[in-house]
Biopython code that builds the backbone (N, CA, C, O; Angstrom):
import numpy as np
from Bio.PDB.StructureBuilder import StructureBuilder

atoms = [
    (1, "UNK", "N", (12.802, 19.639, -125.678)),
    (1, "UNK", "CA", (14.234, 19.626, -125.600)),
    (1, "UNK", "C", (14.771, 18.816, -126.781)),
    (1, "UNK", "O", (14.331, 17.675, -126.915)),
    (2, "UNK", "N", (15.508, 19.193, -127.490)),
    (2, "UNK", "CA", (16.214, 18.878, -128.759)),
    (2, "UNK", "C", (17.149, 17.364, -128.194)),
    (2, "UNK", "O", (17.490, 17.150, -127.030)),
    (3, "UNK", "N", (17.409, 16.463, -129.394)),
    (3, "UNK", "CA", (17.992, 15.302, -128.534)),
    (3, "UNK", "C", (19.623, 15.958, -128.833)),
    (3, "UNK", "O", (20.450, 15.225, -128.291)),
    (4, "UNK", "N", (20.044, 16.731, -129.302)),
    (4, "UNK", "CA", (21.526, 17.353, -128.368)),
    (4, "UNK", "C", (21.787, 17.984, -127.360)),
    (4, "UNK", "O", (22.803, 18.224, -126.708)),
    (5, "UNK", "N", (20.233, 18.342, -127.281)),
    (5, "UNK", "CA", (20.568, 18.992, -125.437)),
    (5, "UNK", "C", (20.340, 18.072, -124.099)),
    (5, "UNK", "O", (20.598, 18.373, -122.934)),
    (6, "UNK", "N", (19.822, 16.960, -124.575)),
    (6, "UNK", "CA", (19.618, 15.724, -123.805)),
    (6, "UNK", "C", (20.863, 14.988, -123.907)),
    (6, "UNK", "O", (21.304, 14.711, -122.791)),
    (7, "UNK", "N", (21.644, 14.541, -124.958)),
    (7, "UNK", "CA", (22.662, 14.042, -124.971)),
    (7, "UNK", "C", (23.838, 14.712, -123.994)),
    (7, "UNK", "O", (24.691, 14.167, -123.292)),
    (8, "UNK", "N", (23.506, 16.246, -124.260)),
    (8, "UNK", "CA", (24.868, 16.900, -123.700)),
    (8, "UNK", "C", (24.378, 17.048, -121.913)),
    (8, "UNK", "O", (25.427, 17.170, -121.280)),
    (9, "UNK", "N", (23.681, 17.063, -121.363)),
    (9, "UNK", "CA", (22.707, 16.648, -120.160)),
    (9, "UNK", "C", (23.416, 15.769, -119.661)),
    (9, "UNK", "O", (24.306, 15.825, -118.812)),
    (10, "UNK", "N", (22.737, 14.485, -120.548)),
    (10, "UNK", "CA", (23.335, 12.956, -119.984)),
    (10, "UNK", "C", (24.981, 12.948, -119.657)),
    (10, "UNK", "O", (25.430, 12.456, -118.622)),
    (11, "UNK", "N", (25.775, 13.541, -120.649)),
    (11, "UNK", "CA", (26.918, 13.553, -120.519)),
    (11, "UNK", "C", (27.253, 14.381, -119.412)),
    (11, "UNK", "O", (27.952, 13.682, -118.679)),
    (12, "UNK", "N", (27.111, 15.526, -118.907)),
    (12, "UNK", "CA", (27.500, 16.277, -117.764)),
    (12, "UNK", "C", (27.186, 15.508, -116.371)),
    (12, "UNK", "O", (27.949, 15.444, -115.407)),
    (13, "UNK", "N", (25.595, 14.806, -116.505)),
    (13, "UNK", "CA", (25.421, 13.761, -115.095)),
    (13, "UNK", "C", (26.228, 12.625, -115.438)),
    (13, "UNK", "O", (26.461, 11.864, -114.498)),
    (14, "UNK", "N", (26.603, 12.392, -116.308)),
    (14, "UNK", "CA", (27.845, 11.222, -116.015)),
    (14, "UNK", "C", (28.922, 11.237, -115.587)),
    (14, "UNK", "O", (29.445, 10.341, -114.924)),
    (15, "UNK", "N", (29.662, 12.831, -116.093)),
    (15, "UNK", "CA", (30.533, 13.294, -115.586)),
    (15, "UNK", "C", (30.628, 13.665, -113.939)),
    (15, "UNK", "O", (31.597, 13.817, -113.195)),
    (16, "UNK", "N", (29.557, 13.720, -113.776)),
    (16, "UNK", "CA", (29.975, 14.351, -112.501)),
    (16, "UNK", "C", (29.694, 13.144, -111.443)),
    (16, "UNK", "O", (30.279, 13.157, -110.360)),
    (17, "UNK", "N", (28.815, 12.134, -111.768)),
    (17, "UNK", "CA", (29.201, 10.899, -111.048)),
    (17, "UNK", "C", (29.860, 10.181, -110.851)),
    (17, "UNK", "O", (29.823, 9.510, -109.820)),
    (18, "UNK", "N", (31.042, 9.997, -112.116)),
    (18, "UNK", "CA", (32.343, 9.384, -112.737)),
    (18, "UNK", "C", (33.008, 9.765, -111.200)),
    (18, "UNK", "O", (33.239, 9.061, -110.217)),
    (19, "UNK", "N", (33.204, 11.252, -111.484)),
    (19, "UNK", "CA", (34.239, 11.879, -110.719)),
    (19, "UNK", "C", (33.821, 12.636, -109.879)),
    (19, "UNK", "O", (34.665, 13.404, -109.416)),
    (20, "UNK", "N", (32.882, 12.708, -109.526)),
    (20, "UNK", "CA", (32.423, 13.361, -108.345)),
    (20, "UNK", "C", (32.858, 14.862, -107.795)),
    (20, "UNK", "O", (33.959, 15.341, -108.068)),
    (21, "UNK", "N", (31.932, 15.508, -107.038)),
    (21, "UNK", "CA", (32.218, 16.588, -106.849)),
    (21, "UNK", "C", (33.789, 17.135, -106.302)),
    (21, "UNK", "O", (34.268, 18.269, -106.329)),
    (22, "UNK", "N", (34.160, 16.295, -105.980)),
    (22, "UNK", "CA", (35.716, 16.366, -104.778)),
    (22, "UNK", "C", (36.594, 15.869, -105.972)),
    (22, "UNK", "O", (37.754, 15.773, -105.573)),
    (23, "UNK", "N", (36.512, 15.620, -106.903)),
    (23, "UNK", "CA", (37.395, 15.234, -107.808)),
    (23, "UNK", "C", (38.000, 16.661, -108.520)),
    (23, "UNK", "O", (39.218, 16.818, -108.609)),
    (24, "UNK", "N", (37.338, 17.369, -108.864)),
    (24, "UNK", "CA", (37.704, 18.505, -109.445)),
    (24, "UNK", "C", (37.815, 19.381, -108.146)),
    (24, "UNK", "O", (38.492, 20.298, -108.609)),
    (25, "UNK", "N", (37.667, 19.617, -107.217)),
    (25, "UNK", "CA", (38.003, 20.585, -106.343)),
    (25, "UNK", "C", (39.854, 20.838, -106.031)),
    (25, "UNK", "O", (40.710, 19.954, -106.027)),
    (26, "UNK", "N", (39.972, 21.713, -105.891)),
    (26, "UNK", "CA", (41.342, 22.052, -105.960)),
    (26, "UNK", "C", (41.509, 22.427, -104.331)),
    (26, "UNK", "O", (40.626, 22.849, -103.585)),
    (27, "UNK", "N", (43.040, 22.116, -103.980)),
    (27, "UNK", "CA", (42.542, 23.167, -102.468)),
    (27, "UNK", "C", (42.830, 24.460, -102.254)),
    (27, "UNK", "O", (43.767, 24.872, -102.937)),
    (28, "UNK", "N", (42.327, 25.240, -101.522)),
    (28, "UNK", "CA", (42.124, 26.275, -101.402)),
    (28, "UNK", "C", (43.675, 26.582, -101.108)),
    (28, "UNK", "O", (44.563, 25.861, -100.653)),
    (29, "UNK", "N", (43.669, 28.294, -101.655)),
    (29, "UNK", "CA", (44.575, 28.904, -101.145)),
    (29, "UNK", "C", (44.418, 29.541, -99.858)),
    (29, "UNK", "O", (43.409, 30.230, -99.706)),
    (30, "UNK", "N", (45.198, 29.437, -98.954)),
    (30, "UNK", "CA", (45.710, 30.232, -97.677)),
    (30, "UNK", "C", (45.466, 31.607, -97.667)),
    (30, "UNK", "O", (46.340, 32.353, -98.110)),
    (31, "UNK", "N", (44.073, 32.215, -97.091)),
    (31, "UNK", "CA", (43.758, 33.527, -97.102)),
    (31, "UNK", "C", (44.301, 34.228, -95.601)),
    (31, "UNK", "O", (44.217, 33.841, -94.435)),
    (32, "UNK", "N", (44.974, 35.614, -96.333)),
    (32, "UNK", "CA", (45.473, 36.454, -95.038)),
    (32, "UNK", "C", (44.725, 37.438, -94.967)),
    (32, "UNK", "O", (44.602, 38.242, -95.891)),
    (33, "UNK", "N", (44.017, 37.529, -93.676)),
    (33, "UNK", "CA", (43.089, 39.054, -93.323)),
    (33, "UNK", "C", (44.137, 39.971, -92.859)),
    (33, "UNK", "O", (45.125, 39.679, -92.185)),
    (34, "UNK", "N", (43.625, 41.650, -93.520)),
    (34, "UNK", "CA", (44.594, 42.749, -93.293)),
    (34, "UNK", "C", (43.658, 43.206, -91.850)),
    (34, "UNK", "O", (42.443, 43.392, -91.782)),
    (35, "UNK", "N", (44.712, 43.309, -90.741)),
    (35, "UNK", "CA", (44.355, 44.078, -89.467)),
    (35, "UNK", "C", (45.236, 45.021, -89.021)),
    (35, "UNK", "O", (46.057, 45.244, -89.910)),
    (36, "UNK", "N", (45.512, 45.928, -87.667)),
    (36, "UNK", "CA", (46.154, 46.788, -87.314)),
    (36, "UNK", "C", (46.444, 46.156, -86.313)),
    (36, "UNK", "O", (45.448, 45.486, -86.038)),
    (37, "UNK", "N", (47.650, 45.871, -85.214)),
    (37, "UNK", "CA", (47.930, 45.624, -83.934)),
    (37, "UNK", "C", (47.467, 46.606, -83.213)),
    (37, "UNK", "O", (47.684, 47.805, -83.386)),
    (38, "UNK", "N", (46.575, 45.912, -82.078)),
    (38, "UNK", "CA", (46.476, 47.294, -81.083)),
    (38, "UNK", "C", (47.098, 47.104, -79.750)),
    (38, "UNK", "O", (47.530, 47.995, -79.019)),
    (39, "UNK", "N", (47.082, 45.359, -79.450)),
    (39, "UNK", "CA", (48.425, 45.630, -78.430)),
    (39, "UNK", "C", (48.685, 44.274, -78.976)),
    (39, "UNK", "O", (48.153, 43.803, -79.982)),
    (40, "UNK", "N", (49.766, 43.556, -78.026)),
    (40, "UNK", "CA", (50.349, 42.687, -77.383)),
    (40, "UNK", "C", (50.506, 42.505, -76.020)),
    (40, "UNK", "O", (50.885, 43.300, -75.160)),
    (41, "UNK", "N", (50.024, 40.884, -75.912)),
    (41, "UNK", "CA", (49.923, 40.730, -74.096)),
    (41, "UNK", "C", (50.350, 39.822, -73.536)),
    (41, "UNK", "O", (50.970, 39.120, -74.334)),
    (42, "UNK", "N", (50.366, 39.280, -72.188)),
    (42, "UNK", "CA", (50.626, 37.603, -71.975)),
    (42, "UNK", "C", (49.716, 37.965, -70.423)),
    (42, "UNK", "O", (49.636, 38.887, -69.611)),
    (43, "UNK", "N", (49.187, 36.722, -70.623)),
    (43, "UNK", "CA", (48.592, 36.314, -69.174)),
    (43, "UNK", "C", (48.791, 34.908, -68.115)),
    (43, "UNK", "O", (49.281, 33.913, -68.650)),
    (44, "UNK", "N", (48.617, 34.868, -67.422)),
    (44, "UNK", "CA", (49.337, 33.848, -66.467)),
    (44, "UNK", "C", (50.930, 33.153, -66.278)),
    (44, "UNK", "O", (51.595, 32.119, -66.344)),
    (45, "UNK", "N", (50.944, 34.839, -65.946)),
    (45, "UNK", "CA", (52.262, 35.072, -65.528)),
    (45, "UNK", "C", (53.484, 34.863, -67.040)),
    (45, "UNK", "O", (54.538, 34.228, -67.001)),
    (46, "UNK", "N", (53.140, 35.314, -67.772)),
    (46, "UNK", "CA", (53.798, 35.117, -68.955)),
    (46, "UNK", "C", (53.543, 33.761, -69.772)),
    (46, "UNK", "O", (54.051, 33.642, -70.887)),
    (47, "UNK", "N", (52.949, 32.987, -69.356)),
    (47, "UNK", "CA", (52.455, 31.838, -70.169)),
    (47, "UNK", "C", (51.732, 31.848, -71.431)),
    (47, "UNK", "O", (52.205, 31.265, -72.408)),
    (48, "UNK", "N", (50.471, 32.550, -71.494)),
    (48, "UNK", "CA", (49.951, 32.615, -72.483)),
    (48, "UNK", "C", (50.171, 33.693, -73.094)),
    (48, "UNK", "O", (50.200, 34.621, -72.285)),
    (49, "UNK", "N", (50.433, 34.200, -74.704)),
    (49, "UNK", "CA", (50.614, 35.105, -75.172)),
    (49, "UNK", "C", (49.037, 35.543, -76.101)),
    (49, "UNK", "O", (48.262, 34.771, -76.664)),
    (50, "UNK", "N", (48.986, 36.686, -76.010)),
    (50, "UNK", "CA", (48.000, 36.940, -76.841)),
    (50, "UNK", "C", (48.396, 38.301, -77.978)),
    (50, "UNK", "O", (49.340, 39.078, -77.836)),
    (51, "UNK", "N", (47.478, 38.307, -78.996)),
    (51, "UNK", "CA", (47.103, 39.622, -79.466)),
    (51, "UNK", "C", (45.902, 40.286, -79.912)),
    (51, "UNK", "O", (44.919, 39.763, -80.438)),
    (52, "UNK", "N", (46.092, 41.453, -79.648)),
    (52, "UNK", "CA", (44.630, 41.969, -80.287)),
    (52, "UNK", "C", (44.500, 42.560, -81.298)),
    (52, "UNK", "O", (45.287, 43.506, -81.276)),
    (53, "UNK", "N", (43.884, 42.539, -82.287)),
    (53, "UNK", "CA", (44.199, 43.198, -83.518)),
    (53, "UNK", "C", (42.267, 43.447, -84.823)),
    (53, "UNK", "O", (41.444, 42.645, -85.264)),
    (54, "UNK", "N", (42.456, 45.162, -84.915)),
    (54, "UNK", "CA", (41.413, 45.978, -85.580)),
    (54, "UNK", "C", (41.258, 45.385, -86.607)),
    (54, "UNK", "O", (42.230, 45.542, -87.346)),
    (55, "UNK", "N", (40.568, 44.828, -86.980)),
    (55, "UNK", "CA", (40.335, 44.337, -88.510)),
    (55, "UNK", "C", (40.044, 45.287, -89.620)),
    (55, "UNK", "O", (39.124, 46.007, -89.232)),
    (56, "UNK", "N", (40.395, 45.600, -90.771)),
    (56, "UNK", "CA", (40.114, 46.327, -91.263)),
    (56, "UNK", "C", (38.915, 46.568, -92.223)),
    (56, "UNK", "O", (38.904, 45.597, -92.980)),
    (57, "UNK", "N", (37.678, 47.599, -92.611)),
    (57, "UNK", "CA", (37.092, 48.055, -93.009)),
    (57, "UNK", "C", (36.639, 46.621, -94.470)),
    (57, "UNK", "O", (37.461, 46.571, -95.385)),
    (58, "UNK", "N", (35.579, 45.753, -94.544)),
    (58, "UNK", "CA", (35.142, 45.016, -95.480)),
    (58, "UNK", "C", (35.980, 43.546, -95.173)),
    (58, "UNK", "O", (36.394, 42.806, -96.065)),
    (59, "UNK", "N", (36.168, 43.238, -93.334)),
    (59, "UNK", "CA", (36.749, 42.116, -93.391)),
    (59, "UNK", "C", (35.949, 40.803, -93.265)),
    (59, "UNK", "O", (36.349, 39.644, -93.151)),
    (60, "UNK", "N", (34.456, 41.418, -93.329)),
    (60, "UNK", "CA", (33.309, 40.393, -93.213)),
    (60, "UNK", "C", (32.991, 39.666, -92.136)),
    (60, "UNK", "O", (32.411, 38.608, -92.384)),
    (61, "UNK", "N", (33.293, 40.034, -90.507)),
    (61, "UNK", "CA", (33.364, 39.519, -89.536)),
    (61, "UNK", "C", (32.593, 40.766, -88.791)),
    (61, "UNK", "O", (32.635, 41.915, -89.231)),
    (62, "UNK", "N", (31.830, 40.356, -87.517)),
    (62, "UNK", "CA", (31.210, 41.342, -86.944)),
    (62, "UNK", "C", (31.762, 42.160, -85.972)),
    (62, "UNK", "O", (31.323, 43.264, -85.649)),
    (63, "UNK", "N", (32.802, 41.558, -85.476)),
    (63, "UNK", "CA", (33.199, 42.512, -84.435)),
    (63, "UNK", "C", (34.628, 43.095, -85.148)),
    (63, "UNK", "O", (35.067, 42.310, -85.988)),
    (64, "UNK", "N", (35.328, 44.170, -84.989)),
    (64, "UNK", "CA", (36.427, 45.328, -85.449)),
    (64, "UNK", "C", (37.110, 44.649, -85.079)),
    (64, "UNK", "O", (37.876, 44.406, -86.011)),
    (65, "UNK", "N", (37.651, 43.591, -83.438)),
    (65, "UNK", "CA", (38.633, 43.905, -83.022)),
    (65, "UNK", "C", (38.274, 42.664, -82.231)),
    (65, "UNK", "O", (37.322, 42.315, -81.533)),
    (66, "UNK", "N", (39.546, 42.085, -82.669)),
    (66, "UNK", "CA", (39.026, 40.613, -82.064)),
    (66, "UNK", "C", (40.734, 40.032, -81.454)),
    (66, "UNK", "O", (41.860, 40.234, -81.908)),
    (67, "UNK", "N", (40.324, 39.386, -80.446)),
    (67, "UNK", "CA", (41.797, 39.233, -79.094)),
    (67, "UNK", "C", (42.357, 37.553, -79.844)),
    (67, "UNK", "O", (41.485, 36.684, -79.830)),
    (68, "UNK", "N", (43.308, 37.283, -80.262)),
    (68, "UNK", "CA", (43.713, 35.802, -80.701)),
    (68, "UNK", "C", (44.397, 35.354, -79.389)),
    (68, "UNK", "O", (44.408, 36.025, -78.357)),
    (69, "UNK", "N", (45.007, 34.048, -79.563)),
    (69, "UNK", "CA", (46.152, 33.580, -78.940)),
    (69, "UNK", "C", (47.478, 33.190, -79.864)),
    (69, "UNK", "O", (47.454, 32.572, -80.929)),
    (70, "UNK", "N", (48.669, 33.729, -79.155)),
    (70, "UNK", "CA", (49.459, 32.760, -79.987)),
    (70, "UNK", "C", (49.980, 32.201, -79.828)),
    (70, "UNK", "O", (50.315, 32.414, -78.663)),
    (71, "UNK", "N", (50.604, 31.195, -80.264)),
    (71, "UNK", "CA", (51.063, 29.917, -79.917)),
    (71, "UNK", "C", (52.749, 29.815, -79.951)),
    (71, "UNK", "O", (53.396, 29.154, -79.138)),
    (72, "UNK", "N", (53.162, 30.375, -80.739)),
    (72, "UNK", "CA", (54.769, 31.060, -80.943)),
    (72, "UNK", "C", (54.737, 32.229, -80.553)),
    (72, "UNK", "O", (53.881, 32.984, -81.014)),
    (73, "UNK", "N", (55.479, 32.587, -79.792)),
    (73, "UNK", "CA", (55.398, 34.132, -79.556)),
    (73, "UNK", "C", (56.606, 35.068, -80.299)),
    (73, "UNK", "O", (56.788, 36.282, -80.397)),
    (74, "UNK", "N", (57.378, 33.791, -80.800)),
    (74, "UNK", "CA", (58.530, 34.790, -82.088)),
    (74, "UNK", "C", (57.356, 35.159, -83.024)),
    (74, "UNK", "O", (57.422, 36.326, -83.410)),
    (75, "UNK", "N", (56.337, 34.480, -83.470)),
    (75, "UNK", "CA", (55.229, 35.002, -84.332)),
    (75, "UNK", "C", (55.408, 36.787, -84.293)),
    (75, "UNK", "O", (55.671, 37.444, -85.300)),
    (76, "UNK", "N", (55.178, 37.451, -82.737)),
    (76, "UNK", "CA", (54.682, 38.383, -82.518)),
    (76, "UNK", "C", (55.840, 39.531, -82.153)),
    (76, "UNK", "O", (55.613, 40.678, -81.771)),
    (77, "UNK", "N", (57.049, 38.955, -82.359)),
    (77, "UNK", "CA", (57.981, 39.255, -81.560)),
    (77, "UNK", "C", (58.340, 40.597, -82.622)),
    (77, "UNK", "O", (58.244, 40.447, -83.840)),
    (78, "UNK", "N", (58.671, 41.633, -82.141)),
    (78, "UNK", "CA", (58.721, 43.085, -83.343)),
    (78, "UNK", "C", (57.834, 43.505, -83.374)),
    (78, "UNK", "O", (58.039, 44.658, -83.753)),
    (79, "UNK", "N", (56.475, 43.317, -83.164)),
    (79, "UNK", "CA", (55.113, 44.044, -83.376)),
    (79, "UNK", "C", (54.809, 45.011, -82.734)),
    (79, "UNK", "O", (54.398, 44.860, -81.584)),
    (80, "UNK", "N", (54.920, 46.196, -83.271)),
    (80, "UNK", "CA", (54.463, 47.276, -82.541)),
    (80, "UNK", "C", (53.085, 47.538, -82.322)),
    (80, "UNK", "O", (52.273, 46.819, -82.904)),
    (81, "UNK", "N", (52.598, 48.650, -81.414)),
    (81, "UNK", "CA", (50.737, 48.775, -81.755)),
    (81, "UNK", "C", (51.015, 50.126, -82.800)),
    (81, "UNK", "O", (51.685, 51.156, -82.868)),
    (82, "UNK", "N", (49.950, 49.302, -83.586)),
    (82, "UNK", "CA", (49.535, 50.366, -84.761)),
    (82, "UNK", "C", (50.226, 49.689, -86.047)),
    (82, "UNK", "O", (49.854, 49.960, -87.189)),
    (83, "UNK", "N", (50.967, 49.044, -85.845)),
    (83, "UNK", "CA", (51.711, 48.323, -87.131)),
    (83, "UNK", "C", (50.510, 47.672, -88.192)),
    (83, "UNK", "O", (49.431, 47.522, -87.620)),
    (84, "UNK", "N", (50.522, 47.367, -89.273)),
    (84, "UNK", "CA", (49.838, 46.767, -90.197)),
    (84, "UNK", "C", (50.070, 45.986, -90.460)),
    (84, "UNK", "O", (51.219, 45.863, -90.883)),
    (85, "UNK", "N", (49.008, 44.581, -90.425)),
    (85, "UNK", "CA", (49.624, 42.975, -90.814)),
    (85, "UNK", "C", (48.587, 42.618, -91.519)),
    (85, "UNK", "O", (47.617, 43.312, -91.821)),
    (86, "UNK", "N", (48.817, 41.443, -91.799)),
    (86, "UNK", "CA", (48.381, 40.177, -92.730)),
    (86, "UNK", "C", (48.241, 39.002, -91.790)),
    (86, "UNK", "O", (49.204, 38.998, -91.024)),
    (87, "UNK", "N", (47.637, 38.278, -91.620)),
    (87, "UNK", "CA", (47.568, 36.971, -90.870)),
    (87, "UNK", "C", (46.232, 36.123, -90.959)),
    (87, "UNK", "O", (45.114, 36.402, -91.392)),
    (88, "UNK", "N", (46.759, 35.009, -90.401)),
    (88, "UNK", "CA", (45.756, 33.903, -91.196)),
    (88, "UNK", "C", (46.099, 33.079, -89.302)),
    (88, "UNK", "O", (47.175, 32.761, -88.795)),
    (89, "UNK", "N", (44.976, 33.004, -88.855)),
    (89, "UNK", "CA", (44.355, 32.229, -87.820)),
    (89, "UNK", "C", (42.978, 30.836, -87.667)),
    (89, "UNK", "O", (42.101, 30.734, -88.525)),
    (90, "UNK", "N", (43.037, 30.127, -86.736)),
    (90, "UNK", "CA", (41.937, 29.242, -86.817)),
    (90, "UNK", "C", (41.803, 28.903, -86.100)),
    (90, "UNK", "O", (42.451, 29.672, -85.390)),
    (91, "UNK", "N", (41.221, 27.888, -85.176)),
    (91, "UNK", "CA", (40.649, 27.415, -83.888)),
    (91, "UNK", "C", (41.437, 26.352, -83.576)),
    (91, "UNK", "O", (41.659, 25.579, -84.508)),
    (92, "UNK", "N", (42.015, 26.052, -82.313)),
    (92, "UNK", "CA", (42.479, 25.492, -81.557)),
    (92, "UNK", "C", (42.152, 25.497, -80.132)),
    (92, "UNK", "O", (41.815, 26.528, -79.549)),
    (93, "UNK", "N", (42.253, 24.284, -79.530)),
    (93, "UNK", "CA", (41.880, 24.579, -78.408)),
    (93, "UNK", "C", (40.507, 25.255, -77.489)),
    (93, "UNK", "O", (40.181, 25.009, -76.327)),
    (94, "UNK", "N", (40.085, 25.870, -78.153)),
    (94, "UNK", "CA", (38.650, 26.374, -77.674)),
    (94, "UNK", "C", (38.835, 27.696, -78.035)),
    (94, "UNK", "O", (37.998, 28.508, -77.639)),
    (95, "UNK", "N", (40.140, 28.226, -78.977)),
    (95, "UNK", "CA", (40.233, 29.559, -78.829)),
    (95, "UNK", "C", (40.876, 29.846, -80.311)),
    (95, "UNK", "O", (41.231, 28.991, -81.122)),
    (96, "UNK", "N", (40.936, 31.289, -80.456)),
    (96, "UNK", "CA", (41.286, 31.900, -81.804)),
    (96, "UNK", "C", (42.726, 32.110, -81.968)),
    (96, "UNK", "O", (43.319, 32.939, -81.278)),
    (97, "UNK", "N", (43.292, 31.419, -82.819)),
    (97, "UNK", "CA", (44.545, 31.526, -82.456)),
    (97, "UNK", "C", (45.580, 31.949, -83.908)),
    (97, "UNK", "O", (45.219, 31.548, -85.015)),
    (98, "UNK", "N", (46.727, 32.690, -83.771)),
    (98, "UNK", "CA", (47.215, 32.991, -84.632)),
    (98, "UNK", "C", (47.732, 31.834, -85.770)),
    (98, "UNK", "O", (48.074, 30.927, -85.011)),
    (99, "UNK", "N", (47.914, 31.481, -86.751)),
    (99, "UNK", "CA", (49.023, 30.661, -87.132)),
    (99, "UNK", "C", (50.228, 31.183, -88.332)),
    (99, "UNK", "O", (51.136, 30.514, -88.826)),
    (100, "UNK", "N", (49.852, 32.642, -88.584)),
    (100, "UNK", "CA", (50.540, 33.089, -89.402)),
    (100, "UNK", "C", (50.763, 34.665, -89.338)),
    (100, "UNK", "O", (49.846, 35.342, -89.804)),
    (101, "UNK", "N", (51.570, 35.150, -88.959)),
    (101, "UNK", "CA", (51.317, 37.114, -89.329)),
    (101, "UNK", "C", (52.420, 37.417, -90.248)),
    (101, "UNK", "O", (53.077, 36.504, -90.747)),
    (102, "UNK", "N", (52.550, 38.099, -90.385)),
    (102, "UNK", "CA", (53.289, 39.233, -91.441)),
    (102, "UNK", "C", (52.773, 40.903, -91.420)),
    (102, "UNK", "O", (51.679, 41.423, -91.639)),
    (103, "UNK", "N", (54.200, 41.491, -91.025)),
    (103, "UNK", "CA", (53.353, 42.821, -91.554)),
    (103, "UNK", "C", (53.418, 43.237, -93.207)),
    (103, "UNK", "O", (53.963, 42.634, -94.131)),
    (104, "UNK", "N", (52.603, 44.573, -93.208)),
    (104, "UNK", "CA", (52.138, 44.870, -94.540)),
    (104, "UNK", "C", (51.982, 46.350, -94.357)),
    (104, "UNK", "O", (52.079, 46.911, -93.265)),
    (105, "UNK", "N", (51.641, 47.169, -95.930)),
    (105, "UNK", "CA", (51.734, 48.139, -96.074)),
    (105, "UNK", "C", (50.662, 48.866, -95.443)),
    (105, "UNK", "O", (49.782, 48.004, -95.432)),
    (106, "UNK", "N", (50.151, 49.920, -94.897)),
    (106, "UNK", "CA", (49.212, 50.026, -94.449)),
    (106, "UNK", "C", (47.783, 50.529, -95.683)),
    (106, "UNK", "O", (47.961, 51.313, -96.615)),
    (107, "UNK", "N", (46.534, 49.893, -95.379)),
    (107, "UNK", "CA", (45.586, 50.253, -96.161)),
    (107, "UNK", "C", (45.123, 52.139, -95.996)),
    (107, "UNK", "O", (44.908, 52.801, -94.981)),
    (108, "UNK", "N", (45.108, 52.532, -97.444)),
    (108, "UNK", "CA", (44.798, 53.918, -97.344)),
    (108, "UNK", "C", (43.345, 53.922, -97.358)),
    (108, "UNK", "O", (42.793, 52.872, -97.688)),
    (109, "UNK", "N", (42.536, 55.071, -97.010)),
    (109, "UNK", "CA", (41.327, 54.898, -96.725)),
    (109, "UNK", "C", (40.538, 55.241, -97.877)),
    (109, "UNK", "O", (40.696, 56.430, -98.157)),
    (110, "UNK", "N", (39.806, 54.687, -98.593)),
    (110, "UNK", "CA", (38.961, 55.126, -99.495)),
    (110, "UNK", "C", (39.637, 54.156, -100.484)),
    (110, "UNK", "O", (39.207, 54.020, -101.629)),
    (111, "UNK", "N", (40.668, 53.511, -100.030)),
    (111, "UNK", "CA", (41.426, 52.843, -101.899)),
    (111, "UNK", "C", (41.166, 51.315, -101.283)),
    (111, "UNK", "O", (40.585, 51.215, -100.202)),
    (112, "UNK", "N", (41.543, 50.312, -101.889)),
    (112, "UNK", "CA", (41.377, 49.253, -101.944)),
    (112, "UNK", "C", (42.500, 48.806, -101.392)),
    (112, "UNK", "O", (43.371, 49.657, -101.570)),
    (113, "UNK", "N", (43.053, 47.557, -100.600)),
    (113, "UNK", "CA", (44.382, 46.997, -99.967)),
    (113, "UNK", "C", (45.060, 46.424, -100.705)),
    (113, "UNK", "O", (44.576, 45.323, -100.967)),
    (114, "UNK", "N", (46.305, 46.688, -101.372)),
    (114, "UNK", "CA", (47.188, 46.556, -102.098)),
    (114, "UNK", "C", (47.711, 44.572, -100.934)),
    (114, "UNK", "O", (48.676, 43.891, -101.279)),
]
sb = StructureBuilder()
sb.init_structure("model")
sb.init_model(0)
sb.init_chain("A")
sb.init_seg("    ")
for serial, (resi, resn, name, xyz) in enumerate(atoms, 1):
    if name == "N":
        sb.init_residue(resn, " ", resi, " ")
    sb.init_atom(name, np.array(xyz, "f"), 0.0, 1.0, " ", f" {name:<3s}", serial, name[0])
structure = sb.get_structure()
């Protein structure tokens, strides 16, 4: 090893001890998965609201069609079944829960999701 490739070595492990891995990390942007509504529900006696919604084709999750909760139910309020959304959910409570929807254009089949 040439002593500039050792020098430039030394310098990168310094760098990154200086400042450490979390120093340069940025935070993430807010990812929305594209799904289809297939219904809207509430259970115990109107208390809990839920939805269920098809995930669409390359959403990297194993099951199609997965039931959330939501926690606002203006969230859901306009949603038809079959409508096309965007939404971004996470765990609460012991359960899957909405924290964001939006609808969206619907994905055509064979093209990529705009």
């Amino acid at each position: 090893m040439t002593a500039f490739r050792k020098c430039l070595a030394l310098f990168f492990a310094m760098v990154v001890l200086v400042q450490g891995p979390a120093a340069s990390a940025q935070p993430a942007e807010p990812v929305f998965t594209r799904a289809v509504v297939r219904s809207v529900f509430t259970e115990d006696g109107g208390k809990r609201h839920y939805i269920r919604l098809k995930l669409v084709p390359n959403g990297k999750l194993p099951f199609s069609t997965i039931t959330f909760r939501v926690v606002d139910p203006k969230l859901v309020s306009g949603l038809k079944d079959g409508a096309s959304v965007q939404f971004r959910a996470e765990r609460r409570d012991g359960e899957n829960t909405i924290t964001a929807i939006r609808t969206a254009a619907p994905c055509e089949r064979f093209e990529p999701c705009q």
